[in-house]
C-alpha positions as CSV (number, residue, x, y, z in Angstrom):
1,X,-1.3,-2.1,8.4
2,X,-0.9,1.5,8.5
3,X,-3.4,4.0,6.2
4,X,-1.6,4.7,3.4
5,X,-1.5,0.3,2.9
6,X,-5.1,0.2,3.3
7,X,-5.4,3.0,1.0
8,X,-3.2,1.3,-2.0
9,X,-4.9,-1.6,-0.7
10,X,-8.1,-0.6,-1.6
11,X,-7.4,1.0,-4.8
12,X,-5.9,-2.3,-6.0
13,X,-9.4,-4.1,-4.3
14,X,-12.0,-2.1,-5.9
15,X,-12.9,-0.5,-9.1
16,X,-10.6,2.5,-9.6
17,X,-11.7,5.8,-9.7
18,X,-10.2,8.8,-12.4
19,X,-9.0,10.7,-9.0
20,X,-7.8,7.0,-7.5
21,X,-6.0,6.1,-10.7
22,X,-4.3,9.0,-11.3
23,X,-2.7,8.9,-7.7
24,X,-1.7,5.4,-8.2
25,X,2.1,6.5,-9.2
26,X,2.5,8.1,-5.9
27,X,0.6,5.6,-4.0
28,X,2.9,2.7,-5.9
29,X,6.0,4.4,-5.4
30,X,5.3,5.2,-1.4
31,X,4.8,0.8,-1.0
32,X,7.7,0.6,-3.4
33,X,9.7,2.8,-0.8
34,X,9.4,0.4,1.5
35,X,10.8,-2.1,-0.7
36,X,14.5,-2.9,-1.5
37,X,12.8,-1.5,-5.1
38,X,12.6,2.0,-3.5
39,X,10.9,3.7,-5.9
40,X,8.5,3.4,-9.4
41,X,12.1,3.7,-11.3
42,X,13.4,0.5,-9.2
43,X,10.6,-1.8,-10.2
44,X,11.0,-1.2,-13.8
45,X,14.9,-1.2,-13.5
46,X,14.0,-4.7,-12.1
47,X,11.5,-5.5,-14.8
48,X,14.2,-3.8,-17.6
49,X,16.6,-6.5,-16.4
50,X,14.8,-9.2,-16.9
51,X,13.8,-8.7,-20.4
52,X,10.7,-7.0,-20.4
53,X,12.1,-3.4,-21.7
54,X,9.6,-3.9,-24.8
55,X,6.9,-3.7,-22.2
56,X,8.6,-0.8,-20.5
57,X,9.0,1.0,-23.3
58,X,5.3,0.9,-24.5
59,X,4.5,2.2,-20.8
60,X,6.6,5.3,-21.0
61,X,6.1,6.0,-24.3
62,X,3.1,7.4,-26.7
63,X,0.8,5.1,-28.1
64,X,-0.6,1.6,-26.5
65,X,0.7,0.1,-23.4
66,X,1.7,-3.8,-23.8
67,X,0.6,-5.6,-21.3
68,X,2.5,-7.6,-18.7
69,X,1.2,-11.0,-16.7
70,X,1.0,-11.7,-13.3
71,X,3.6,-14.7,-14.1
72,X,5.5,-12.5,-16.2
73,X,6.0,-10.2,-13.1
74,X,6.2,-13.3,-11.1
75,X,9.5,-14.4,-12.6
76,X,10.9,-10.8,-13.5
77,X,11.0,-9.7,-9.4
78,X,11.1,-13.1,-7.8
79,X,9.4,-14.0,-4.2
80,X,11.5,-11.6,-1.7
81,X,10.6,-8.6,-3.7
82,X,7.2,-9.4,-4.4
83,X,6.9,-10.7,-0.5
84,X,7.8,-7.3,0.4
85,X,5.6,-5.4,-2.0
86,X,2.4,-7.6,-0.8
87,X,3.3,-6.9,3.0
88,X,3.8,-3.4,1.9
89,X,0.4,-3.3,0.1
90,X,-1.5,-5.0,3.0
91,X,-2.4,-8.3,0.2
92,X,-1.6,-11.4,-0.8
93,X,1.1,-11.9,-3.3
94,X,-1.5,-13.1,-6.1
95,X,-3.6,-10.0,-5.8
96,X,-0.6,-8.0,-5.8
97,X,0.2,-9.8,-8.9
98,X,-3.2,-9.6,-10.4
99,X,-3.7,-5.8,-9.7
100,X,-0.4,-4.8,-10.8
101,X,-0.6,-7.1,-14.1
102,X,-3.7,-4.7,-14.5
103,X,-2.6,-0.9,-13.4
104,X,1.1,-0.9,-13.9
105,X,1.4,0.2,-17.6
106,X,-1.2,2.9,-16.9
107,X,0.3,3.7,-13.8
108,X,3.5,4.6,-15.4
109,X,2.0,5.9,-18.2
110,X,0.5,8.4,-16.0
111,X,4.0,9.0,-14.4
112,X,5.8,9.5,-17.8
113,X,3.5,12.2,-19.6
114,X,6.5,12.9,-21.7
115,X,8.3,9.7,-22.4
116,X,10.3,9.9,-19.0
117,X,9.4,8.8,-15.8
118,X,8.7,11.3,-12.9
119,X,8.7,9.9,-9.6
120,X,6.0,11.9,-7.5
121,X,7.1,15.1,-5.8
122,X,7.1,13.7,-2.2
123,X,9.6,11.0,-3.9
124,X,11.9,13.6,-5.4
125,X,11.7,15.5,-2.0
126,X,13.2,12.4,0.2
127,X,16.1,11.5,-2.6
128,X,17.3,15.6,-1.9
129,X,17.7,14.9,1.6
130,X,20.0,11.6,0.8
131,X,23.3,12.8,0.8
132,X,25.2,12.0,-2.3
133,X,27.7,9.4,-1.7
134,X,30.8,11.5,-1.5
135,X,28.9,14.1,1.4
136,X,29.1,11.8,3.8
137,X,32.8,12.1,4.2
138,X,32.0,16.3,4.5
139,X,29.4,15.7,6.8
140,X,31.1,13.6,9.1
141,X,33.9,16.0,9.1
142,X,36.6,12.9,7.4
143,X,37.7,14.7,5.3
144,X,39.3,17.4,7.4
145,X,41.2,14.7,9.3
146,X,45.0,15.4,8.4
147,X,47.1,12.1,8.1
């Protein structure tokens, strides 16, 4: 389990901390990296899909956050994703349930001060050096490649 996992780890454990909660978004969206979610804006894409965009909504909006159940997230990401979350996390899949039923609609209430989610700088950083789908092609040089 590498540092940053025992980290989110113990955030999720313990009682959180102001400084700990508000670097939960970052410390969410670095597990959810290594996730086929990839980011904070994957896992409620995911959650957005399967019918919860009322709880969404309230997250990223003003006002009260609605809450959201560990069974409710149970069903909306299904046992691969959360499998991967929990190794990810360094905990069992029911904590992970548990603690995220509990800090992810002030998690991403935090990481949408103004209605719209912002994925934490070192986020927005790695998705600049992703090539957009069409550079590829340029980088590799295909594109000069006369028929």
């Amino acid at each position: 389990m590498g540092l940053l996992d025992g980290v989110f780890s113990q955030l999720l454990k313990g009682a959180l901390g102001q400084i700990e909660q508000q670097a939960l978004p970052a410390i969410l969206s670095k597990v959810l990296g290594q996730t086929d979610l990839g980011s904070l804006g994957g896992l409620l894409g995911k959650l957005q899909e399967a019918g919860f965009d009322k709880q969404v909504g309230s997250w990223l909006g003003n006002g009260h956050n609605l809450p959201v159940s560990p069974d409710q997230l149970r069903s909306a990401l299904g046992n691969e994703q959360l499998r991967q979350m929990a190794e990810a996390a360094g905990l069992p899949v029911d904590k992970l349930l548990q603690a995220l039923s509990q800090h992810l609609p002030q998690a991403v209430d935090q990481a949408s001060p103004n209605g719209e989610l912002e994925e934490p700088q070192e986020q927005q950083e790695d998705d600049q050096d992703q090539p957009e789908k069409g550079d590829l092609a340029d980088q590799a040089g295909l594109n000069d490649i006369k028929a």
